[in-house]
N, C-alpha and C positions, 0 to 999 in steps of 0.2 A: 689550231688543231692540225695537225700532222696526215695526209690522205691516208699514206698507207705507214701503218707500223709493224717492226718486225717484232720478233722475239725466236732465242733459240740458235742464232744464226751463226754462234762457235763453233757449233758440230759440221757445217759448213764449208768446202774448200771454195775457192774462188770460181770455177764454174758452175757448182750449184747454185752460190750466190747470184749470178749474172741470168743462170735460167731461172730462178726466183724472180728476181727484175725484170724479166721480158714477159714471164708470162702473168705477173700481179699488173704490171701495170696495164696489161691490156684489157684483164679482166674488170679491172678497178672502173672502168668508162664505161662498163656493161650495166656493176652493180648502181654506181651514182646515176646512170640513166633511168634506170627503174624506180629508182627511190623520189627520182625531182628533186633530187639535194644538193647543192653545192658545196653543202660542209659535210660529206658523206665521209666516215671513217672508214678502214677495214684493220684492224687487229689482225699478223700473220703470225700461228704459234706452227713452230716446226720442231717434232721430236725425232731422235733417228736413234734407231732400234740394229745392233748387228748383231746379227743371227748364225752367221756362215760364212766365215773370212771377212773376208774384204766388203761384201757385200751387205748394204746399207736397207733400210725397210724406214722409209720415211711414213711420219705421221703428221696431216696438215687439218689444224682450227682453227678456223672463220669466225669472225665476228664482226659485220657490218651496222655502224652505229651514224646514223643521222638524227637530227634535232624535230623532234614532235612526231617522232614513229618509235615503236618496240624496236630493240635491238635483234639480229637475226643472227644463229650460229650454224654453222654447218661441218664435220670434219669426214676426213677419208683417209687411208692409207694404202701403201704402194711400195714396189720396190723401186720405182721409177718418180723419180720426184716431180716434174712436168705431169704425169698421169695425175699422179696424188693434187697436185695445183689444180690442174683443171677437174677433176673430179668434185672437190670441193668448193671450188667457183659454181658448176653445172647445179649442186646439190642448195645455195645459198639464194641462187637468180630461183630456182622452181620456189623456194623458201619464200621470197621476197615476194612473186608475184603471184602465190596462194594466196598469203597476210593481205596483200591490197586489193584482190576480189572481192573478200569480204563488205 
């Protein structure tokens, strides 16, 4: 199983793909610490929406899947693709560590 998978990511130029990459994977060690899972998944769907020229309106969905826990979803959107990553990372970890409260 794959840590992180993408989807979406022909809408994509090669800097957006690279700050997808920097900032999944740092988040990635956030989510799999919380979970205690070594085969922790994350599912990345990214949709981009243009509105106004040039200008891009990304949409980011989570889905963090490890072995003998409920899967967890979280999305957010932005004009700024890092905000919308991290947005949706922040929205997935409070996700995560509501579920194991319980």
């Amino acid at each position: 199983m794959e840590a992180i998978q993408f989807s979406g990511l022909n809408a994509l130029n090669d800097d957006e793909k690279e700050i997808l990459n920097q900032v999944c994977s740092g988040c990635y060690d956030k989510v799999k610490m919380l979970l205690h899972k070594e085969q922790t998944a994350v599912n990345v769907n990214i949709k981009t929406f243009r509105q106004k020229g040039d200008k891009k309106k990304y949409s980011v969905t989570l889905r963090a899947i490890a072995p003998a826990t409920p899967s967890f979803r979280s999305s957010s959107y932005n004009w700024i693709l890092a905000n919308a990553l991290h947005e949706a990372f922040d929205k997935l970890e409070h996700e995560i560590r509501r579920e194991l409260k319980k």
